[in-house]
C-alpha positions as CSV (number, residue, x, y, z in Angstrom):
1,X,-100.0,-64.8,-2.9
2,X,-100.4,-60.9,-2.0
3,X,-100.1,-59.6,1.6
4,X,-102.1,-56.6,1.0
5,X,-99.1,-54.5,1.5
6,X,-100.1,-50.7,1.0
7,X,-97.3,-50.7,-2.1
8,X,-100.2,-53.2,-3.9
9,X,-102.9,-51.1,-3.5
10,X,-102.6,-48.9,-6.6
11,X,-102.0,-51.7,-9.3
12,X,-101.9,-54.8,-8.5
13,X,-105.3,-54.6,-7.4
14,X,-106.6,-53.2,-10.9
15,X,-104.5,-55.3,-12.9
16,X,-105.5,-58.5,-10.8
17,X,-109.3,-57.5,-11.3
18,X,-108.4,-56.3,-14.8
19,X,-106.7,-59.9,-15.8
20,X,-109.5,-61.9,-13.5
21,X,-106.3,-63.3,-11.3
22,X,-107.0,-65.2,-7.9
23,X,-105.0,-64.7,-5.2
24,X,-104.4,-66.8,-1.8
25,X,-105.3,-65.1,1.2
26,X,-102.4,-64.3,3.4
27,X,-101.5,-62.3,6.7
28,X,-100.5,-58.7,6.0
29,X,-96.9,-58.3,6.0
30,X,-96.2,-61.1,7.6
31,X,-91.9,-62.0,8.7
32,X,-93.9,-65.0,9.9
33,X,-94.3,-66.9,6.7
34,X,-91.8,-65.6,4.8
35,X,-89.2,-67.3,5.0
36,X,-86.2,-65.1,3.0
37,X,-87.4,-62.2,5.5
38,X,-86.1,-64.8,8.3
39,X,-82.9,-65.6,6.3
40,X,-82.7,-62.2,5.7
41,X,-82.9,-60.9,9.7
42,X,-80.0,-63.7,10.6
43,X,-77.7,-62.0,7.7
44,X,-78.2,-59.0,9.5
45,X,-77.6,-59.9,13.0
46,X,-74.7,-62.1,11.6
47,X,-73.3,-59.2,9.8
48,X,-73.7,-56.6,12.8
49,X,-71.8,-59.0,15.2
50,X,-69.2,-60.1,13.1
51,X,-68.5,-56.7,11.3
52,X,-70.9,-54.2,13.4
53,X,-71.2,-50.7,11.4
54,X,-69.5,-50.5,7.8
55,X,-69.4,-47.3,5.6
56,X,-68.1,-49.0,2.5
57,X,-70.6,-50.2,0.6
58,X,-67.5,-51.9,-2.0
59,X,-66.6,-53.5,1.7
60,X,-70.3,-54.4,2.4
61,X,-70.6,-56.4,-0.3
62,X,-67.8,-58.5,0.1
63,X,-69.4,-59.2,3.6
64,X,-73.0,-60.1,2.5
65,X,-71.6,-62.4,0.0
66,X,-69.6,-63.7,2.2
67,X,-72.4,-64.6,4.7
68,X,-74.4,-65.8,2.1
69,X,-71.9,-68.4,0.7
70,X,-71.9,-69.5,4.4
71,X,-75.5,-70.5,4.7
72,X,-75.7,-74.0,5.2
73,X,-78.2,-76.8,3.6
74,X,-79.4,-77.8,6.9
75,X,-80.0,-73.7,7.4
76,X,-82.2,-74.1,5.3
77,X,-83.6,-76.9,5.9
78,X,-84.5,-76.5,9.4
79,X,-86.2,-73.1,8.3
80,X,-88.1,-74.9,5.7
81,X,-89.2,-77.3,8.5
82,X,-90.8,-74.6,10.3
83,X,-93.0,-74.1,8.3
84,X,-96.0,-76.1,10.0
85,X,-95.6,-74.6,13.6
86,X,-95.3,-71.4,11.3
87,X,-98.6,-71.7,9.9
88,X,-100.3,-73.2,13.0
89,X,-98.8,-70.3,15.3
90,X,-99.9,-67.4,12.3
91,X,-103.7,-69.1,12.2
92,X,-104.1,-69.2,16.1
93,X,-102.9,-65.7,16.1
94,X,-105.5,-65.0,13.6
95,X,-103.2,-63.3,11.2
96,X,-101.6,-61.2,14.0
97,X,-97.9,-61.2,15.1
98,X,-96.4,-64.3,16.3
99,X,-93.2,-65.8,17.9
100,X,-91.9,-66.1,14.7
């Protein structure tokens, strides 16, 4: 799976041609269907209301580990079973932006 992100163009494209590899197609740059890009925003906004602006990046990690070792099975489980309406809402859109 490749979202045709501009950073791909230079090699992947010539070593996927070069090593005959298939890919699936996939919207470009698309939050939408990936899902540790959503898990990733909700650390953010978690981190920016409970800690808002932090300068020590000894002190920032303490933080983001501590937010990670808070996400919950059913966290993840819930995002995992959005993945249908995820992929219904990205195909209607035709690839373009979505609620998600």
């Amino acid at each position: 799976v490749e979202d045709n992100a501009p950073g791909y163009k230079k090699f992947a494209v010539l070593s996927r041609r070069r090593n005959e590899v298939d890919t699936i197609d996939w919207p470009p740059q698309s939050p939408d269907l990936n899902l540790i890009e959503v898990l990733w925003r909700g650390i953010e906004t978690e981190l920016g209301q409970i800690y808002e602006r932090v300068e020590n990046v000894d002190i920032l990690i303490l933080m983001l580990q501590a937010v990670w070792a808070s996400i919950t099975e059913e966290r993840l489980s819930n995002l995992i079973a959005s993945m249908p309406n995820r992929l219904v809402a990205v195909i209607a859109a035709e690839g373009n932006a979505t609620k998600y």
